[in-house]
N, C-alpha and C positions, 0 to 999 in steps of 0.2 A: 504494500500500500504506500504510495507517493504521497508522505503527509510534512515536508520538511518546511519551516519555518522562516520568515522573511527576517532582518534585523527585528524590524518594526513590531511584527508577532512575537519575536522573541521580548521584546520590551516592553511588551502588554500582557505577555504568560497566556497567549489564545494561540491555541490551532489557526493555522492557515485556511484548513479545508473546511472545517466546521463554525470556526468565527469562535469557537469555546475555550472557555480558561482550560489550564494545566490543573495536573494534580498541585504545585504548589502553591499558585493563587486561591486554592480548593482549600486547602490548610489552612491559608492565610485568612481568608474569610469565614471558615468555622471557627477558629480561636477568636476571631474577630465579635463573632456570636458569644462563645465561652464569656467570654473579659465584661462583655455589655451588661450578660444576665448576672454576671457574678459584684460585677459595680451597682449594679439595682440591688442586692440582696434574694436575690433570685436564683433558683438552679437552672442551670441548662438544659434545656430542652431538643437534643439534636436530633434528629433522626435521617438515616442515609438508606441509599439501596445503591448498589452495582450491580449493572448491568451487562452480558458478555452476550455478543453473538458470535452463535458457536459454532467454529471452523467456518468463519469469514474467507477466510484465505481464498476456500474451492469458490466462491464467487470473482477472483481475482481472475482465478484459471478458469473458470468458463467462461465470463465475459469479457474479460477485458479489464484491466485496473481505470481508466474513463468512468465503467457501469460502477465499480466499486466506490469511487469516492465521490457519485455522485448519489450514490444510497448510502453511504456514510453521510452525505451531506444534508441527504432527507430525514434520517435518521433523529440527526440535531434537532433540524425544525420542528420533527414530530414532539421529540421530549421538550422544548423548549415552550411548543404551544400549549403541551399539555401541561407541564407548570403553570403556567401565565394562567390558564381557566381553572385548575384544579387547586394549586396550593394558593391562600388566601395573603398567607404571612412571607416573612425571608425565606427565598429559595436561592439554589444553585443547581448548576448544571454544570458540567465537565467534562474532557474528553478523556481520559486515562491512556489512551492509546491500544494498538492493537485491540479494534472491534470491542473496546470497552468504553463506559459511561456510569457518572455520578450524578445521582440524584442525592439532594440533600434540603433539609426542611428547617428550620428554626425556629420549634413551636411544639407546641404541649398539645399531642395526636394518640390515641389509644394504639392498641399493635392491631386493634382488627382493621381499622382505617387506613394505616400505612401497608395491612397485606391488599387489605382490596384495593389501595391506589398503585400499589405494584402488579395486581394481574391486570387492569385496568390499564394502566402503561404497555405492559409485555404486549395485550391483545393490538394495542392501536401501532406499536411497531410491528405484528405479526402483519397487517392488511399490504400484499404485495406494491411493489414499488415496481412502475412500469420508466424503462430505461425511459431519454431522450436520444441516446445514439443509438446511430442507425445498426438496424440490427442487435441492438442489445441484450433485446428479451425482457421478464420480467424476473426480479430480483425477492427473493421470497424468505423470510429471516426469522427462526426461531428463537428468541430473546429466554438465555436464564435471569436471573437474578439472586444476588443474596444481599438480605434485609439487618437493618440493625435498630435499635434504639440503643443509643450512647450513655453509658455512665455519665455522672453529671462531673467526674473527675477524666474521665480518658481524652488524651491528645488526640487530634486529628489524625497526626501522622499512624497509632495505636488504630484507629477506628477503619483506614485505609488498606493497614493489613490485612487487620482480620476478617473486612469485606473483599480482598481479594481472595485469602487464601481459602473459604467459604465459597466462594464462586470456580474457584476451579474446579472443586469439588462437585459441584454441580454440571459443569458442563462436561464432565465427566460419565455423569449418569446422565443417561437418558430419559428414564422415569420419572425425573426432576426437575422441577421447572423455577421453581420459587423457593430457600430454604431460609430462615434466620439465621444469625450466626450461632445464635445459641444451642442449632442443633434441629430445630423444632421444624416437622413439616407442615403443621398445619396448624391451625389457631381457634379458642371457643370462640361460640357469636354466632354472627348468621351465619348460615352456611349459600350458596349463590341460588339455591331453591327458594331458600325466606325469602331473603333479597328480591328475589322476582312475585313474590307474592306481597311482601311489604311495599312495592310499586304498584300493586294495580290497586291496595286499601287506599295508597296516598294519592292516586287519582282519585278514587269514589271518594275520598275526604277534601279533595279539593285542596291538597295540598304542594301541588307544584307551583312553583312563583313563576311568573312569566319577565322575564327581564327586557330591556330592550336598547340593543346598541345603535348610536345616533348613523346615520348615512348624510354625508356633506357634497353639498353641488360643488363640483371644484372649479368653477370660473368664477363666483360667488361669497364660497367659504358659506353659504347659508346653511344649515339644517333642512334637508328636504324631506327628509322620513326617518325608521326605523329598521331593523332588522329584529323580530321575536324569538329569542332563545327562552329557554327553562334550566329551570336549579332546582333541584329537592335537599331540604335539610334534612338528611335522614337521622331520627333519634339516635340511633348509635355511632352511624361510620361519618355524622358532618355532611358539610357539603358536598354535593353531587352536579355537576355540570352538566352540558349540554348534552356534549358528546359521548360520555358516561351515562347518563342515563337515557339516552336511546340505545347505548350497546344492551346496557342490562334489559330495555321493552325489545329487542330484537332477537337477542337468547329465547325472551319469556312469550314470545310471539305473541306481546302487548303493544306492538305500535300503531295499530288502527287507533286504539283506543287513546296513545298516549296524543299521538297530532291531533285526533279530534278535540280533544280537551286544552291542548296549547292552542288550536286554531280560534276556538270558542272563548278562550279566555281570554288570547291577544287580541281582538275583533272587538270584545266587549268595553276594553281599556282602552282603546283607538276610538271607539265611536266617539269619542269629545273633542277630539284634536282637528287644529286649522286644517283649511279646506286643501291646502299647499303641501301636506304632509302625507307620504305615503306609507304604508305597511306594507314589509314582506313578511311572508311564512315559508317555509321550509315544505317542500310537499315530498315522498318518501314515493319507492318503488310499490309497496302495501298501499299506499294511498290511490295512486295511479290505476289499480290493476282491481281496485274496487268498482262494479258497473254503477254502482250511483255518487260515484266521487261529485259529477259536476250537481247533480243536484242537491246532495249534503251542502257543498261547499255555497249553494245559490241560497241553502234554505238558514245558514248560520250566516249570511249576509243579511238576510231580511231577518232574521230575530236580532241582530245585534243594531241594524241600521246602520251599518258601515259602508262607505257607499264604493261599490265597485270597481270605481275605475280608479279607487285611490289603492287597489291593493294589486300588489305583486305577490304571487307563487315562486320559486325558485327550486328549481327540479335540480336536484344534485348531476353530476355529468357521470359521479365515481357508481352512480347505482344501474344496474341492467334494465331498462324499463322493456318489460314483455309487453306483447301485443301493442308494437310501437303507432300502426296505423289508429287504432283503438282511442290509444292513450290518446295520437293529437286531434282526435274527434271529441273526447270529452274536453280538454284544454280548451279547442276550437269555441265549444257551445259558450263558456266564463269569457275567453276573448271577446267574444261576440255583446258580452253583457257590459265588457269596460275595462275590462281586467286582464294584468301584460304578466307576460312570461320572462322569466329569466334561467339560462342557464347556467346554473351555481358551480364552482367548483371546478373553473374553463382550468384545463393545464395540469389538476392532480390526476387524471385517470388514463382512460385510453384517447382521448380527443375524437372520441367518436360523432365524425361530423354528418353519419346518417343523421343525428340528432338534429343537425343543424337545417337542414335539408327538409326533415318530417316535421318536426315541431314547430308550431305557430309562437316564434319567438318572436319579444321586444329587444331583450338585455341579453349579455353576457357578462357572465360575473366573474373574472379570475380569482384564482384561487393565490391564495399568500403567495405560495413558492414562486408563482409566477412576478409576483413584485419585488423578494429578498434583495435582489442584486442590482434593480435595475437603477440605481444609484451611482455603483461605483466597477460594475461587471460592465463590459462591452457584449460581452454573448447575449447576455440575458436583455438588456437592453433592444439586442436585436430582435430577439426570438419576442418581447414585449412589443414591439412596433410593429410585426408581423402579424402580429395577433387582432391587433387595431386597423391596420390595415386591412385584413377579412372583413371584421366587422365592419369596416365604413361600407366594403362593398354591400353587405348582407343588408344593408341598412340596418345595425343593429348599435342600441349605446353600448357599451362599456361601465361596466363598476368595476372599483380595481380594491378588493380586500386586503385586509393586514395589511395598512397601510402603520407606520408605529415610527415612521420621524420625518422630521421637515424635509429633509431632502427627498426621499420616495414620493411624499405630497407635490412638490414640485415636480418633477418629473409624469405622475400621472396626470396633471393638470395642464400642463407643458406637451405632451404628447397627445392630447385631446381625448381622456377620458372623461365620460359625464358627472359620475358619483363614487365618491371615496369613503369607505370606513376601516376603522380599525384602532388599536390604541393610542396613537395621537389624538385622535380625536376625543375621544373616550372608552371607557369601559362598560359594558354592557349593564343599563339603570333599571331598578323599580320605574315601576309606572309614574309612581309621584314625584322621586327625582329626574324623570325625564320630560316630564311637562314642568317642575321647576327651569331646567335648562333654556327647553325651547323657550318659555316668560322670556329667562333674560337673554339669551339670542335675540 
């Protein structure tokens, strides 16, 4: 693996390939934790996971080191993003090297929470990574892990070991996916069965929060809508995000029910906002492949009073939609009501542009990866202008996601994309902090 380091990266303690600290800036800011809680009168609170994918190497030799570092590349983003939605408080991320990675948390977590945010992590770097070079194939990664919760006296460098030497132990076995250092394979509390039945009581209790991240016009800088995600506080394992908890209604073949209940409840919370303001929702392959999707979705528009043409759907690109002719006839009948289509997620999947072709689109929505680089990468730049350029021809706009600093801003704004979100701008609000916002916009 070609991962060698510039001065510049040497100077900052980050990977070249991945943009991530070293193990030593790793230390550095754990003790940096230690020294804080211990000046408060406070214990330490650390908990870590390493991460090995195992027998990386054979993916150097079947594809190509290119496919390799750029699925190491992905790799990052995946951990990086699922931090930023999942852990609340200080985190870090790290590259350890050879096909290894450090998760690390700053904060007072029970052990069931940190096992289920580590199969929770493992699953979402298991979801295959389709090359961009040509010929590369798809890249498919079995993630172990070993877990730790830290003495509130052990060193970093202490806590490093013994998350390695625990993990090789693991990727050793094969019947092993997740261990503690302690030894332990498994952990009391729910098991992923409650889990899945504790989600369909916290929908019939009505207890998933509908959150909503702002979407900005970028010639503008206005507020022109939202994006509807969900969080569940689950009593025992904390919070639960987005993308966590549709894996867990997707195990539990609960996601009919979980989008209905997010659609129903983001719709209800919209119906008071200016006339200028659109809503998206998220619409699922289950959604689509329903024969009365278009007229659920026409009859939760007229019980909520939401008015139609202010809402976008946003068909993920990473999901198979069956009976593609089908799905763009139901789409078609909402089109036809007022209501524009977006294709979410343009660049993480297969770039299947039958989609493009059959479906009654307005938008295209890129997906993060496709904006990382397009800053200070000339590739990725290119491959973002390419992108824009289809779309003008398609006559379709552009939303450019994970957008997360000034520079990226400027350049999709600069390049002629319509609408920008991501953590620059914000973090995904309550209802009521998001019409505070829009007030003072």
């Amino acid at each position: 693996m070609a991962r060698s380091m510039n001065e510049n990266d040497k100077a900052e303690g980050r990977d070249r390939l991945t943009g991530l600290i070293g193990a030593d800036a790793a230390c550095a800011q754990i003790a940096g934790w230690q020294s804080a809680a211990i000046a408060a009168g406070e214990k330490p609170a650390v908990h870590a996971m390493m991460l090995g994918l195992r027998r990386f190497e054979t993916v150097n030799r079947a594809f190509g080191e290119a496919v390799g570092n750029q699925a190491l590349a992905e790799v990052a983003a995946r951990l990086l993003f699922f931090a930023k939605t999942e852990m609340v408080d200080d985190w870090l991320v790290a590259c350890m090297g050879e096909g290894m990675f450090l998760v690390a948390a700053n904060k007072h977590c029970s052990r069931e929470r940190w096992h289920w945010l580590a199969e929770e992590l493992s699953q979402s770097l298991m979801v295959p990574i389709r090359s961009r070079q040509t010929g590369g194939g798809t890249v498919r990664l079995w993630p172990r892990a070993a877990l730790l919760r830290a003495m509130s006296d052990e060193q970093p460098e202490r806590m490093l070991d013994r998350l390695s030497r625990t993990l090789e132990s693991v990727k050793r076995d094969q019947a092993q996916r997740l261990v503690w250092v302690d030894g332990d394979l498994r952990i009391s509390g729910r098991t992923t069965s409650q889990l899945e039945a504790d989600l369909l009581a916290a929908i019939d209790r009505d207890e998933i929060e509908i959150l909503f991240q702002p979407q900005y016009d970028c010639a503008s800088g206005r507020i022109v809508g939202a994006e509807a995600l969900a969080r569940w506080q689950h009593p025992e394992l904390g919070r639960i995000g987005a993308g966590a908890l549709f894996s867990i209604a997707e195990r539990a073949d609960h996601v009919g029910q979980l989008s209905y209940h997010i659609a129903g409840a983001a719709l209800t919370a919209a119906a008071s906002w200016p006339d200028h303001l659109r809503l998206s929702l998220n619409v699922t392959a289950a959604d689509l492949g329903t024969g009365n999707f278009a007229t659920a979705t026409g009859l939760l528009l007229h019980q909520t009073g939401f008015p139609p043409e202010q809402l976008t759907l946003e068909i993920t690109e990473q999901l198979l939609v069956t009976e593609l002719d089908r799905s763009a006839e139901r789409l078609q009948t909402l089109v036809d009501r007022g209501v524009r289509i977006a294709l979410d997620d343009f660049g993480a999947g297969f770039s299947n542009f039958r989609y493009l072709k059959s479906l009654p689109l307005q938008y295209l929505k890129l997906d993060r990866s496709m904006v990382d680089g397009i800053a200070d990468q000339p590739r990725d730049l290119a491959v973002f202008r390419g992108i824009l350029a289809m779309a003008s021809a398609l006559d379709l706009q552009v939303i450019a996601e994970g957008v997360e600093s000034e520079a990226q801003r400027e350049v999709v704004a600069r390049e002629g994309c319509s609408v920008w979100q991501g953590f620059l701008g914000s973090t995904p609000l309550s209802a009521a902090d998001f019409a505070a916002l829009v007030a003072r916009s």
